[in-house]
C-alpha positions as CSV (number, residue, x, y, z in Angstrom):
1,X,-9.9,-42.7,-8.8
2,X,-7.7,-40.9,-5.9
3,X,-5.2,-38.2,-6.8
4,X,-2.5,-37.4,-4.6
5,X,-1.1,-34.2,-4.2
6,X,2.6,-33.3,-5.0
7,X,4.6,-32.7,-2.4
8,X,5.8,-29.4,-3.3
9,X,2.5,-28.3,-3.3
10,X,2.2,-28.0,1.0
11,X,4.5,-24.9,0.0
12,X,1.1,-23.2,-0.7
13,X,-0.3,-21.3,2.3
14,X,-4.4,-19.8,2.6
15,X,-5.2,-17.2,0.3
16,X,-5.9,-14.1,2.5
17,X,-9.4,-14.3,1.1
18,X,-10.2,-17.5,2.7
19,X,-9.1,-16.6,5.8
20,X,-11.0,-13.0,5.8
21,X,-14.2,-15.4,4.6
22,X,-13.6,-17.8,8.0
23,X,-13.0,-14.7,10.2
24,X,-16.5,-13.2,9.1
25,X,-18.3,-16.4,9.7
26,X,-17.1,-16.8,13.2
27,X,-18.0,-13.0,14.0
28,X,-21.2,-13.5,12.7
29,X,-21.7,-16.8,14.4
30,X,-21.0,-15.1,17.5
31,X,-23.4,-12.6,16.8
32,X,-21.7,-9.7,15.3
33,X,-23.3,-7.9,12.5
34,X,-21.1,-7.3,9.7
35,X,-21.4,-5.3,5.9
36,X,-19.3,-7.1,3.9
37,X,-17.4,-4.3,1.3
38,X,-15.0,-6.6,-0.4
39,X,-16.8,-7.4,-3.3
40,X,-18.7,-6.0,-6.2
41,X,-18.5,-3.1,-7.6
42,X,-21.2,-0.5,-6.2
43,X,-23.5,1.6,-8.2
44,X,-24.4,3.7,-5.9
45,X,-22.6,5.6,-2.7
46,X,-23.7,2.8,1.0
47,X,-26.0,4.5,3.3
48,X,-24.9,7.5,5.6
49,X,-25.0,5.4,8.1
50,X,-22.0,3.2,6.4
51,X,-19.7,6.1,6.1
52,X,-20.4,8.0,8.6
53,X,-19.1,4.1,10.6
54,X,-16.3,4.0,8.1
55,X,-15.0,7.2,9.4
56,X,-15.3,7.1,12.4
57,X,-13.5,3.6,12.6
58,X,-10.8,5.0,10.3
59,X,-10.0,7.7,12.6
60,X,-9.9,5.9,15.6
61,X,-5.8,5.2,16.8
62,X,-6.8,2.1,17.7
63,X,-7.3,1.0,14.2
64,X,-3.7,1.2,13.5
């Protein structure tokens, strides 16, 4: 059995979710390393070494 879609459905657009999900593969396809904070909820504080990065890219001008 096929369904077809109604056509006031092509009004939809990406969730921003799916699109943040194909950004990060194509980073890490090309290699970038990347700690991925948007889901869960954390039990514990991420290593020093996470927000001491989270800072330091928060303060950075170019950020914004």
């Amino acid at each position: 059995m096929t369904y077809t879609l109604a056509t006031r459905m092509k009004a939809f657009q990406s969730s921003i979710f799916s699109e943040l999900g194909a950004y990060k593969k194509e980073k890490i396809a090309a290699g970038h390393k990347m700690i991925d904070l948007s889901i869960g909820n954390p039990d514990m504080p991420p290593a020093d070494f996470v927000r001491e990065e989270m800072v330091h890219t928060a303060s950075a001008k170019e950020s914004y």
